[in-house]
MARBA-3410 file (N, C-alpha, C, O; in Angstrom, 1 decimal):
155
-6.7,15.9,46.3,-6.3,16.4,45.0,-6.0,17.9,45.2,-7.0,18.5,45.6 ~ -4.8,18.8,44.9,-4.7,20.0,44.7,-5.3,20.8,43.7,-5.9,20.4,42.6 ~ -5.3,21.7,43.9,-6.0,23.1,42.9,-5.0,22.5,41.6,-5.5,21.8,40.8 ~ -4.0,22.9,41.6,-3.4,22.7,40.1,-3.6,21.2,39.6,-3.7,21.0,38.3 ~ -3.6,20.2,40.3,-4.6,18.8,39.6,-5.8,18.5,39.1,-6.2,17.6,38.3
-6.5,19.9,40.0,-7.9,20.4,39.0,-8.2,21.0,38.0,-9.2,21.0,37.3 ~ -7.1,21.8,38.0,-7.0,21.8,36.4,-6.3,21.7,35.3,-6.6,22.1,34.2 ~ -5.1,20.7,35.9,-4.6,20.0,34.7,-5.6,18.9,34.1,-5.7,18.7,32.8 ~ -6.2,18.2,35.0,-7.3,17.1,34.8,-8.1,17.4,33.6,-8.3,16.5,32.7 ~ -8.9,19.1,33.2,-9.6,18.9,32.5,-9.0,19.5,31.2,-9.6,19.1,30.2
-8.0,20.3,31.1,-6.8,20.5,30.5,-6.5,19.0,29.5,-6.5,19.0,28.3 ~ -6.3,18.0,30.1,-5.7,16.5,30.2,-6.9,16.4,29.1,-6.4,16.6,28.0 ~ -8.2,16.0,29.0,-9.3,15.8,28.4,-9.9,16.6,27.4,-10.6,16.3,26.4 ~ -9.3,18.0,27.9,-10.1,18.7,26.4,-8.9,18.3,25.5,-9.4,18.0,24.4 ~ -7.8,18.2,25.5,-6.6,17.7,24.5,-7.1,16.5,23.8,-7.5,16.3,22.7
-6.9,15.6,24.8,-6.9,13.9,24.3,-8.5,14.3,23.3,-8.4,14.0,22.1 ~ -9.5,14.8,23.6,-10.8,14.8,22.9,-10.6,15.8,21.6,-11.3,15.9,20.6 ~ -9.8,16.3,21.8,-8.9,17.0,20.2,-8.5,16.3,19.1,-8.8,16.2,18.0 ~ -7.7,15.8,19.9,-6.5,14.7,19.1,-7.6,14.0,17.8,-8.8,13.7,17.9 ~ -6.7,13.9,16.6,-7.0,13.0,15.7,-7.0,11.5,16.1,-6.1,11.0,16.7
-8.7,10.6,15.7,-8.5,9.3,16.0,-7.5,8.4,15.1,-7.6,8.7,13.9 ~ -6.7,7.6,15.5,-6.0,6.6,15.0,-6.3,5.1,14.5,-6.8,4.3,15.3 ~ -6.0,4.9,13.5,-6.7,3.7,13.5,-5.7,2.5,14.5,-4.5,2.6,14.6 ~ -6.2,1.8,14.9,-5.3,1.1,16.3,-4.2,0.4,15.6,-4.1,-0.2,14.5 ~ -3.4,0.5,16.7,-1.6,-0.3,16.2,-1.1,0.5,15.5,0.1,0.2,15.4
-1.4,1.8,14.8,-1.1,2.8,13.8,-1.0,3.8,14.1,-1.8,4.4,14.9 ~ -0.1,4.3,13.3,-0.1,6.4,14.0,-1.2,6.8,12.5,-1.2,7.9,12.2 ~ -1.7,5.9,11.8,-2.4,6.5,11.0,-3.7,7.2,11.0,-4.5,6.4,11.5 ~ -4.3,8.1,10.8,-5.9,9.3,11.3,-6.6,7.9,10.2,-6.4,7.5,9.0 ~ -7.7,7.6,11.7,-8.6,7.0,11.2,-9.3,8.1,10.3,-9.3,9.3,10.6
-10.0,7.5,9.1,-10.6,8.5,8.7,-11.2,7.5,6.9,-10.4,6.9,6.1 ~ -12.3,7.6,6.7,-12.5,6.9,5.5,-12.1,6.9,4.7,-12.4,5.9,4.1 ~ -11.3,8.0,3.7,-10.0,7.7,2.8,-9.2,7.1,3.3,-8.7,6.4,2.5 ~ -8.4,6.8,4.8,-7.3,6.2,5.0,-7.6,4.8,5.2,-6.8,4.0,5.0 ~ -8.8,4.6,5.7,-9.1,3.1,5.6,-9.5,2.5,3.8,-9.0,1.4,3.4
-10.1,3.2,3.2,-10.4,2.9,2.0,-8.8,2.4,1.2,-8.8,1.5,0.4 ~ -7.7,3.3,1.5,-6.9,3.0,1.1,-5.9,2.1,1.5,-5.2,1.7,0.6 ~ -5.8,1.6,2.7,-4.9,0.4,3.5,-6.2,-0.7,2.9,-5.6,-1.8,2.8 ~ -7.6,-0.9,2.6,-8.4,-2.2,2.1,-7.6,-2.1,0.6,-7.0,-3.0,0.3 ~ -7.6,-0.9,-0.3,-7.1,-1.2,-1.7,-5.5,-1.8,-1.2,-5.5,-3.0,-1.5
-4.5,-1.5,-0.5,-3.5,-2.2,-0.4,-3.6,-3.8,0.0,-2.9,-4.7,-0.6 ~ -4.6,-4.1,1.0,-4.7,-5.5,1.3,-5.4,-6.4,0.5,-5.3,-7.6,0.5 ~ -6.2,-5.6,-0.2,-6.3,-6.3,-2.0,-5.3,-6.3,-2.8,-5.0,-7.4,-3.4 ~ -4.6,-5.4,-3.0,-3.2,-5.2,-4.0,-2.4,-6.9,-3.4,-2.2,-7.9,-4.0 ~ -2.1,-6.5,-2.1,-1.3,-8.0,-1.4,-1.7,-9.3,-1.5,-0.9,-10.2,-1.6
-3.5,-9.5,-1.3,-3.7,-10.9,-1.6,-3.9,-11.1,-3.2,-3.9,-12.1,-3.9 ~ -3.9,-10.1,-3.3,-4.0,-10.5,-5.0,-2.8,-11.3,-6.2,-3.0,-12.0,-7.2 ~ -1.4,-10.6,-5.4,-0.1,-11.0,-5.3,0.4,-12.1,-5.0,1.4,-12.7,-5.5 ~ -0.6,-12.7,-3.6,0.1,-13.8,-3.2,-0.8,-15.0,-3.9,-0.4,-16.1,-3.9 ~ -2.1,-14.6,-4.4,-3.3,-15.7,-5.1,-3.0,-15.8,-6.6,-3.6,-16.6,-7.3
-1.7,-14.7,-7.3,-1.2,-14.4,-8.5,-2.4,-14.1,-9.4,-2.7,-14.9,-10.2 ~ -2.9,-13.0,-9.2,-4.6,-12.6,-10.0,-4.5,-11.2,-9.9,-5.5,-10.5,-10.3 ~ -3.3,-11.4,-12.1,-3.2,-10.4,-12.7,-4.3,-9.5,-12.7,-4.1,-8.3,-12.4 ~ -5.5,-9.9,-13.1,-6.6,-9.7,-13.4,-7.5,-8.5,-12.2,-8.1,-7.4,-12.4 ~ -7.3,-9.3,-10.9,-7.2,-8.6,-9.7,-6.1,-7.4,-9.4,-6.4,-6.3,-8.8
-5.4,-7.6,-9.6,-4.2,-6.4,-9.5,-4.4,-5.6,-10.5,-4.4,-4.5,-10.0 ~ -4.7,-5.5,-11.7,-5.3,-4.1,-12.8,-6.4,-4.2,-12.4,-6.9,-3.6,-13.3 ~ -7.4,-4.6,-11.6,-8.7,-3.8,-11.2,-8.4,-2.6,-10.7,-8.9,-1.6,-11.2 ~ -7.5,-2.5,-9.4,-6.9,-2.0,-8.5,-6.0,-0.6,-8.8,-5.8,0.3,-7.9 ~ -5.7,-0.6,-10.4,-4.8,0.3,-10.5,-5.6,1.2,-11.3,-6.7,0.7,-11.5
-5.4,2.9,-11.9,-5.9,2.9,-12.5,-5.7,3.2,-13.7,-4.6,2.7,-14.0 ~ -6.4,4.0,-14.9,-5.9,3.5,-16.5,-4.4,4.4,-16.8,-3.8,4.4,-17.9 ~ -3.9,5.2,-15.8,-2.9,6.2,-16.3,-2.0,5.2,-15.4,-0.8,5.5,-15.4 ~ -2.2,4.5,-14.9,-1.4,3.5,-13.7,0.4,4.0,-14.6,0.4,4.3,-15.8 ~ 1.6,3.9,-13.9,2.5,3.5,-14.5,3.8,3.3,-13.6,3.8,3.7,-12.4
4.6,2.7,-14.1,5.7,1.9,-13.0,6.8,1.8,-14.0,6.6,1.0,-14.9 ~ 8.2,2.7,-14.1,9.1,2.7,-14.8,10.1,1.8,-14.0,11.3,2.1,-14.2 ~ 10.0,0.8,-13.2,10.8,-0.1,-12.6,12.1,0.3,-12.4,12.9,-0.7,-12.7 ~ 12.7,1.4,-12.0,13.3,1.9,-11.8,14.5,2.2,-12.7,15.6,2.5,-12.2 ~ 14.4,2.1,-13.4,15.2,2.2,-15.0,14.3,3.3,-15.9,13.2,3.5,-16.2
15.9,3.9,-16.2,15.4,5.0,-17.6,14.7,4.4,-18.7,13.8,5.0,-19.2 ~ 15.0,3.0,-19.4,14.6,2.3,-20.2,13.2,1.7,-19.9,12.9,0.9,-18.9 ~ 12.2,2.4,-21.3,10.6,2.5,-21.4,10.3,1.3,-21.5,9.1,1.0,-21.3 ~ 11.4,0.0,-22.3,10.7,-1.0,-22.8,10.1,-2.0,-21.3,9.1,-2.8,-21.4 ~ 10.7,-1.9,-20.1,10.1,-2.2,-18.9,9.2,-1.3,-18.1,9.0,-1.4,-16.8
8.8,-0.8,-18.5,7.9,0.1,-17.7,6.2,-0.5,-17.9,5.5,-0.9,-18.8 ~ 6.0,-0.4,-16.5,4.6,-0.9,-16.3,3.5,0.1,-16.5,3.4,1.2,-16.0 ~ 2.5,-0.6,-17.7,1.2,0.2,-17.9,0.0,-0.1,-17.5,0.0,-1.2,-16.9 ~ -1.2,0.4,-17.6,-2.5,-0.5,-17.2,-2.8,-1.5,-18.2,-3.1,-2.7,-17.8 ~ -2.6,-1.1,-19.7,-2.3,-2.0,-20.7,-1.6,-3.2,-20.4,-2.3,-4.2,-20.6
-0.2,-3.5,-20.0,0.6,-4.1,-20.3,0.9,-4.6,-19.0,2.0,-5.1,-18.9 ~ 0.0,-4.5,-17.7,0.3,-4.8,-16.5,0.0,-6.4,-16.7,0.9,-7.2,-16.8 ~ -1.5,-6.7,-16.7,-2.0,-8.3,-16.6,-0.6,-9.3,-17.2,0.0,-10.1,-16.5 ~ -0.3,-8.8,-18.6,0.5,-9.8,-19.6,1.8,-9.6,-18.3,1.8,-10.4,-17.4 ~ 2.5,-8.8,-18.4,3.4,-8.6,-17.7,3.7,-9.3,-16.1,4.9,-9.7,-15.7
2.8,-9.4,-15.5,2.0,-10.2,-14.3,2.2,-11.4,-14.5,3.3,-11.9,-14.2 ~ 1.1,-12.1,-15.2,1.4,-13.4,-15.7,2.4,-14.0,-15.7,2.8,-14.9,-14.9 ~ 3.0,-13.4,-17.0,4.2,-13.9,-17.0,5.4,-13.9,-15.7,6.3,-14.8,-15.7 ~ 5.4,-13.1,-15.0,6.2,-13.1,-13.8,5.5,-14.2,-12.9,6.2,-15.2,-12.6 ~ 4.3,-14.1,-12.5,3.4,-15.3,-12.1,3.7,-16.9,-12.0,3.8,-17.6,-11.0
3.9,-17.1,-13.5,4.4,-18.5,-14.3,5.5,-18.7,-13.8,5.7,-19.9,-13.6 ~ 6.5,-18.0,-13.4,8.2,-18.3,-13.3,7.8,-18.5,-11.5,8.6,-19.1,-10.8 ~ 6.8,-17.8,-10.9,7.2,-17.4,-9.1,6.2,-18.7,-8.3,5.2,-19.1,-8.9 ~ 6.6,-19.2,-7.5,5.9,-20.2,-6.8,5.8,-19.8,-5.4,6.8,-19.1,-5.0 ~ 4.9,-20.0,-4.7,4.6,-19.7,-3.3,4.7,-18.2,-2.9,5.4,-18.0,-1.9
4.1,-17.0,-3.7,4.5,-15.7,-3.2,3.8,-15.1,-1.8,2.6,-15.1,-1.7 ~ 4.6,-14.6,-0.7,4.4,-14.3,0.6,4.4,-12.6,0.4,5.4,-12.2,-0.1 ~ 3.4,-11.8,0.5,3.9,-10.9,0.7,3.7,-10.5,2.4,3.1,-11.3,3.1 ~ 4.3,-9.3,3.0,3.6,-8.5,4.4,4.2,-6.9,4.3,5.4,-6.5,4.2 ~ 2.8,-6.3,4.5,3.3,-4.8,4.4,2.8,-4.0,5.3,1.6,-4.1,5.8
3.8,-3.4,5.8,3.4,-2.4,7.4,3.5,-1.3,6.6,4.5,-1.0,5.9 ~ 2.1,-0.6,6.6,2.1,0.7,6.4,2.2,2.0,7.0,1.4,2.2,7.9 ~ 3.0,2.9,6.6,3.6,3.7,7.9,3.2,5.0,8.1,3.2,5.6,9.2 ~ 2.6,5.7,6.5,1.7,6.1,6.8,1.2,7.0,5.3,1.7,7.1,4.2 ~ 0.2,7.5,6.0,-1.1,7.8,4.6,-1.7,9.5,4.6,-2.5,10.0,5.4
-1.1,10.2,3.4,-1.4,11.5,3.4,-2.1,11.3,2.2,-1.7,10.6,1.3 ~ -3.3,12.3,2.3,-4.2,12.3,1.8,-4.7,14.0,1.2,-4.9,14.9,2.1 ~ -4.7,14.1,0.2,-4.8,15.5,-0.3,-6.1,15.9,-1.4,-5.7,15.5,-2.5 ~ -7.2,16.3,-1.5,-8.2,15.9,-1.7,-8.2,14.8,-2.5,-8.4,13.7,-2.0 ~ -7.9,14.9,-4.0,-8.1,13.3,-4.6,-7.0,12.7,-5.0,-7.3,11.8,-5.8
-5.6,12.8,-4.6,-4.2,12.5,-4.5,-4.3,11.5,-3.1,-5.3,11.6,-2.4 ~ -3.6,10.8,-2.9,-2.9,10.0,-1.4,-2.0,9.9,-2.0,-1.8,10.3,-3.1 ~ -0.7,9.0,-0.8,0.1,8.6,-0.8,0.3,7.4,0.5,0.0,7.7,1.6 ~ 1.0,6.2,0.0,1.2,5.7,1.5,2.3,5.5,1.3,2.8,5.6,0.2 ~ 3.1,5.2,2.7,4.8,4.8,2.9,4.7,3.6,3.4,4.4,3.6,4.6
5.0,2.4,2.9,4.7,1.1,3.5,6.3,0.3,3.3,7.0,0.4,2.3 ~ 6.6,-0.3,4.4,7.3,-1.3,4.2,7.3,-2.8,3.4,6.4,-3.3,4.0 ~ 7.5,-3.3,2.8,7.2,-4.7,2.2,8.6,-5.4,2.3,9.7,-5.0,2.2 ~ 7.9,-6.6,2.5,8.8,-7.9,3.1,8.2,-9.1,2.1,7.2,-9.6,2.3 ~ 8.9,-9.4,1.1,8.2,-10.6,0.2,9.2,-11.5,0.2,10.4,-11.2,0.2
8.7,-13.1,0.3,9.7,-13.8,-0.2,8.7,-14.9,-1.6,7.5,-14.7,-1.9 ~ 9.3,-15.7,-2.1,8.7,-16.8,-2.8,9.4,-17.8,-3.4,10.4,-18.1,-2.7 ~ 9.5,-18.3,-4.3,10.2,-19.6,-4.9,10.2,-19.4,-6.3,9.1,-19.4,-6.9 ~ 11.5,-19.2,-7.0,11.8,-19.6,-8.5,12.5,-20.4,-9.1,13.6,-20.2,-9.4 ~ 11.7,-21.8,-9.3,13.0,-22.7,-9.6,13.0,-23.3,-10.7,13.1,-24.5,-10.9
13.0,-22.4,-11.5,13.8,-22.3,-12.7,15.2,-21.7,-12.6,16.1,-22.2,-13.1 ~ 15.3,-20.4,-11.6,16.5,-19.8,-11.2,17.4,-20.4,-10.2,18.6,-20.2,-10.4 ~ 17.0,-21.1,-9.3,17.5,-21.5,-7.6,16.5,-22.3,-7.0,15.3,-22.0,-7.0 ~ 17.0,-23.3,-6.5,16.1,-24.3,-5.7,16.1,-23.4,-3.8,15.4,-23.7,-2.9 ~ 16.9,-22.7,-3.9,16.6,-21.9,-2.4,15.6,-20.7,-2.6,15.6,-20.0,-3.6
14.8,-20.5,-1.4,13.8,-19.6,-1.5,14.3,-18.5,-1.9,15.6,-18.5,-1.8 ~ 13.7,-17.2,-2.4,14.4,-15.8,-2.2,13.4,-14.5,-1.6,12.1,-14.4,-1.7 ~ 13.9,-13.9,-1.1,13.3,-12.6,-0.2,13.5,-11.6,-0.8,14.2,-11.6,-1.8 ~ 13.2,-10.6,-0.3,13.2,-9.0,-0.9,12.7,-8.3,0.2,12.0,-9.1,0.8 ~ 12.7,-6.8,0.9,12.5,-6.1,1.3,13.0,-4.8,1.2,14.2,-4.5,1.2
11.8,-3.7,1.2,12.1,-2.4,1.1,11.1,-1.5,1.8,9.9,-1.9,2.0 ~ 11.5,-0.3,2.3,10.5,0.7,2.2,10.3,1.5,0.9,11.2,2.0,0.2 ~ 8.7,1.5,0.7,8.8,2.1,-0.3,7.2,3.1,-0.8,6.4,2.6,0.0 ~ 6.7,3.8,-1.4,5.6,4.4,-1.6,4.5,4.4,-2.7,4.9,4.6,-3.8 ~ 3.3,4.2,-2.5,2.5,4.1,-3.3,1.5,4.8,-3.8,0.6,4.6,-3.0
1.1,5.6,-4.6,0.8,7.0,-4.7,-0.8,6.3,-5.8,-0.8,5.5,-6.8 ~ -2.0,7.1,-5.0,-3.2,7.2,-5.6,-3.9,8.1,-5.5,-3.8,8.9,-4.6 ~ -4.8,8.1,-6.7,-5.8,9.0,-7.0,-7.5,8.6,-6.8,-7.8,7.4,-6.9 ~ -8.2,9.3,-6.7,-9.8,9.4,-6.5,-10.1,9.3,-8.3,-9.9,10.2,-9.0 ~ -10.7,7.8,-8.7,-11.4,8.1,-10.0,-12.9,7.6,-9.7,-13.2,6.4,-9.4
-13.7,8.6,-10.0,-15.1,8.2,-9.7,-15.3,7.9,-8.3,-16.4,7.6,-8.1 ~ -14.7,8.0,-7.5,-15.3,8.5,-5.9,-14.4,7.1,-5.3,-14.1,6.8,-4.2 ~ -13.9,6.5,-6.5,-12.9,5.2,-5.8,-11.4,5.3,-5.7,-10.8,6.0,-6.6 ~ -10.8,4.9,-5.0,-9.4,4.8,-4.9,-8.4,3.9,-6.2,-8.6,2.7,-6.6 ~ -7.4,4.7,-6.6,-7.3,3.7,-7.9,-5.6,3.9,-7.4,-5.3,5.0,-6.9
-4.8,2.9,-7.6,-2.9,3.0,-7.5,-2.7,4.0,-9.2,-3.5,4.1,-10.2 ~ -1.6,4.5,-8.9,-1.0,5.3,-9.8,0.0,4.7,-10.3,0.1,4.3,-11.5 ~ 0.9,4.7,-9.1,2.1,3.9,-9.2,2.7,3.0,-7.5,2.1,2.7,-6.5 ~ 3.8,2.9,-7.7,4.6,2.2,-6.5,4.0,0.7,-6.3,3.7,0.4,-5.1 ~ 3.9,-0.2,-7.2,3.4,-1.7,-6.9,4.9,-2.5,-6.9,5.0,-3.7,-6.7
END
């Protein structure tokens, strides 16, 4: 081994022993808000596919809101009006699949945010006897209420 491989080597080590841990398969900083917040998403998801309005406003919290991408308020999602709202989408959807790769998660004292992909398909046949899909990237923004993670918006 040469002189300059002796000390690149410990060079090499004090870095890597710097570095932020990741949680594995992810460029995301392990770190217990970022895990707390990818478990509220994998609740948010089975909750979706088990159709358990009731479970999904646990999850959100009371200022929750979702203007579905329209200027017009009479669709806009509340904590109030999330369950009913649910439901009834529920009733019309058969077999919902979701899968979300989350890409990543900033966290600012009691604010987050994540950037997740979502890939859904499921069955409406009242509309179409063929399945239908959807995918987007897209973001989901929470706050710290009472020391817990609650969605704001982006469901």
């Amino acid at each position: 081994m040469t002189y300059r491989a002796l000390l690149v080597v410990p060079l090499l080590l004090l870095a890597s022993a710097c570095s932020t841990r990741r949680i594995p398969g992810t460029e995301i900083a392990d770190t217990d808000d970022s895990r707390a917040i990818l478990a509220i998403m994998e609740r948010y998801r089975t909750a979706v596919e088990a159709k358990d309005a009731k479970a999904i406003q646990a999850l959100v919290a009371e200022d929750f809101r979702e203007d579905a991408g329209t200027e017009n308020p009479d669709d806009d999602l509340t904590y109030a009006n999330l369950p009913e709202h649910m439901n009834a989408l529920f009733q019309r959807v058969e077999r919902p699949k979701v899968d979300m790769s989350v890409r990543r998660v900033d966290v600012q004292d009691d604010m987050a945010t994540a950037i997740y992909y979502w890939n859904a398909s499921w069955r409406m046949p009242t509309l179409t006897s063929r399945p239908q899909s959807d995918a987007e990237l897209e973001q989901m923004i929470f706050k710290r209420v009472q020391g817990e993670w609650k969605i704001v918006s982006g469901i």
